[in-house]
N, C-alpha and C positions, 0 to 999 in steps of 0.2 A: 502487522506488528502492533504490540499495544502502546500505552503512553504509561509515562509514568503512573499516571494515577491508577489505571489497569495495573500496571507493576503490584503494587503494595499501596492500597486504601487503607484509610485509616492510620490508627498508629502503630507504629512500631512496638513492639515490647522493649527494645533495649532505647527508645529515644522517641520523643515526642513532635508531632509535625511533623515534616519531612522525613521518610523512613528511611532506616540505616540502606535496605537496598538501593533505595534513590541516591543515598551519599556515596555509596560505595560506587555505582556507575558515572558519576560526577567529577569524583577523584580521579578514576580512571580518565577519564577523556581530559582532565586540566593538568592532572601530572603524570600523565604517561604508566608505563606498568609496574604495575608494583605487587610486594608479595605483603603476605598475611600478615607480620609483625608491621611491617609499615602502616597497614591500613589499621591495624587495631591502635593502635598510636596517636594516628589523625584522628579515632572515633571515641576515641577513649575508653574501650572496652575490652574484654579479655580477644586471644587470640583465638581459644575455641568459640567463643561469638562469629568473630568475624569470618570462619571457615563457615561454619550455618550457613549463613548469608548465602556468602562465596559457592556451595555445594548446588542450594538455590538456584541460582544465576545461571551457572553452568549448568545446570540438569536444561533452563529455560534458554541456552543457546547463545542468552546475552554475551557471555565472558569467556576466555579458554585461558588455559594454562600450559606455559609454555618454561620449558626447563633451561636454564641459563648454567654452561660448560664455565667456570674458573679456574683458571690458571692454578691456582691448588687451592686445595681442601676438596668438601663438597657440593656437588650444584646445586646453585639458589632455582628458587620453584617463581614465576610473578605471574601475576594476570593479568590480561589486558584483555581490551573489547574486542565483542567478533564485528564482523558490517552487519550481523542483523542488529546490531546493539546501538547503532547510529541513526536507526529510525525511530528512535524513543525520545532526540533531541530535536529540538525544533528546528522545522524547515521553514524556508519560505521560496520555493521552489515554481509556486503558483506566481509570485510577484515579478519575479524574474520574466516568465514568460509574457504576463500580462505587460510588462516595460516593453518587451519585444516586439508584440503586436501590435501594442499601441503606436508606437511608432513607426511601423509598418505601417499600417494604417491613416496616416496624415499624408500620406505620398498617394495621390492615386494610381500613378507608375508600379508603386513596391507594394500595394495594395493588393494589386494582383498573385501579390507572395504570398497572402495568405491564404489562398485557395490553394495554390499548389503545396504548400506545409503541410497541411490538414491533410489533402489526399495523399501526399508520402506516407504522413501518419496510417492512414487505413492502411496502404499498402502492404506495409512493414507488419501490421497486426493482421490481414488474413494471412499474410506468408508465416509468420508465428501458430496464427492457431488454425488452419486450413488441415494439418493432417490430423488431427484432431475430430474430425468431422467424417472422415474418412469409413465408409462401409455402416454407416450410420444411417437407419431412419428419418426422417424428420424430428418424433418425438424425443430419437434419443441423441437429435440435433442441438434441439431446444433445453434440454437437461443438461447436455456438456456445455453449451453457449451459459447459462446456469452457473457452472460451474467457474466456469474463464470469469465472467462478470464478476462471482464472488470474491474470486481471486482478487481481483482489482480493487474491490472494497463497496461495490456498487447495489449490496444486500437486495438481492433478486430472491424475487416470489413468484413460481411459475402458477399458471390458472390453466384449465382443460377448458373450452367453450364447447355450443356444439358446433360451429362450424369453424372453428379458429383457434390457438391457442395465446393466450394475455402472458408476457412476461412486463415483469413489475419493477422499476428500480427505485429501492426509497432513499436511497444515497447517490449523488454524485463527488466522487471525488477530485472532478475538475471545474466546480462549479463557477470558481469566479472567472472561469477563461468561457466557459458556456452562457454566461450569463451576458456576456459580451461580444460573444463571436459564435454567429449560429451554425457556421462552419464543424464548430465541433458539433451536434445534434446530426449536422448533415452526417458527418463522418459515421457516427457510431448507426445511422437509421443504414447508410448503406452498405458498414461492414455488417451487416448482421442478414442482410438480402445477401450478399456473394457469402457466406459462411452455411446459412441455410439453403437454399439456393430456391427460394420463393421469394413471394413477395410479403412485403411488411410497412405495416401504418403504423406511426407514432400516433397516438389519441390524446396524451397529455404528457406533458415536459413540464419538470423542477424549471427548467429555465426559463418558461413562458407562466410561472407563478403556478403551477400543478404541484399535488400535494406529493408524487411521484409519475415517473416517465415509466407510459404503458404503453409495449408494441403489442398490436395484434398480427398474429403471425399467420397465413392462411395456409390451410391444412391442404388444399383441392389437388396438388398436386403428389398428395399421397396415393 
């Protein structure tokens, strides 16, 4: 998902600095759902503005519309957020975890919890992407494994060698947990051995000050 600033750069036509789509998803999450005339009220703009927006939003997944039944008259129309529209507010998701291990970690007893976390972790992720793999090549191992990474946010760049294939990651999106627990490196070096089912060399890790994390994946068992 994007962030706000991916949302709406720049400015707004109908407001300056912070763009009416970023108040409108703001609104929603501080006062719950609300329909068109309410929001153009809080933004001080016409109602046909605030539907633009609104149209926007929902076309991108953020927002849906949900019809509200009254005791009489007719039904009010309000929008509220979807869950993709909660990844646009700030996490701190990383900190959490990092409190976790750390703590862990001071015990040499509960220390040993963090190996066993880590290897749950793979676990859990080849039983997710294992049939995926399924009646697959190596190379179009290597392309779906590609695929799953991007998914994650891990902006993978596959290389052909001649005796190996380089996949590339210029992002880690768990960097500050990696940067401190090599556990996670282990994890991701040996879910990608049991998902391809050869062997594979890390050559350089973001987390060991590499400018990105490059496996070489060996071909010889094709």
């Amino acid at each position: 998902m994007g962030t706000f600033k991916e949302l709406a750069p720049g400015r707004d036509a109908e407001g300056a600095g912070k763009s009416t789509k970023q108040t409108i998803l703001t609104l929603l999450k501080t006062k719950g759902k609300m329909n068109a005339g309410e929001l153009a009220s809080e933004l001080n703009i016409t109602e046909m503005g605030v539907r633009r927006h609104l149209g926007v939003l929902e076309r991108q997944g953020y927002i849906e519309l949900e019809v509200v039944r009254q005791p009489m008259g007719r039904p009010t129309h309000r929008y509220g957020l979807t869950d993709a529209a909660e990844h646009l507010f700030p996490k701190n998701y990383h900190l959490l975890a990092l409190d976790f291990l750390q703590e862990l970690n001071k015990d040499p007893q509960s220390a040993l919890l963090i190996d066993r976390l880590f290897a749950g972790r793979k676990r859990k992720l080849l039983e997710r992407f294992a049939e995926r793999m399924q009646g697959k090549n190596l190379a179009d191992k290597v392309k779906e494994l590609a695929v799953i990474q991007n998914e994650g946010g891990y902006m993978v760049k596959v290389e052909q060698g001649t005796d190996s294939i380089l996949l590339h990651e210029f992002n880690c999106p768990i960097a500050q947990v990696a940067n401190q627990f090599d556990q996670a490196c282990r994890c991701e070096l040996n879910l990608f051995e049991e998902l391809l089912d050869t062997s594979v060399e890390r050559t350089e890790c973001l987390a060991s000050g590499g400018g990105k994390c490059t496996y070489k994946i060996d071909t010889d068992k094709e």
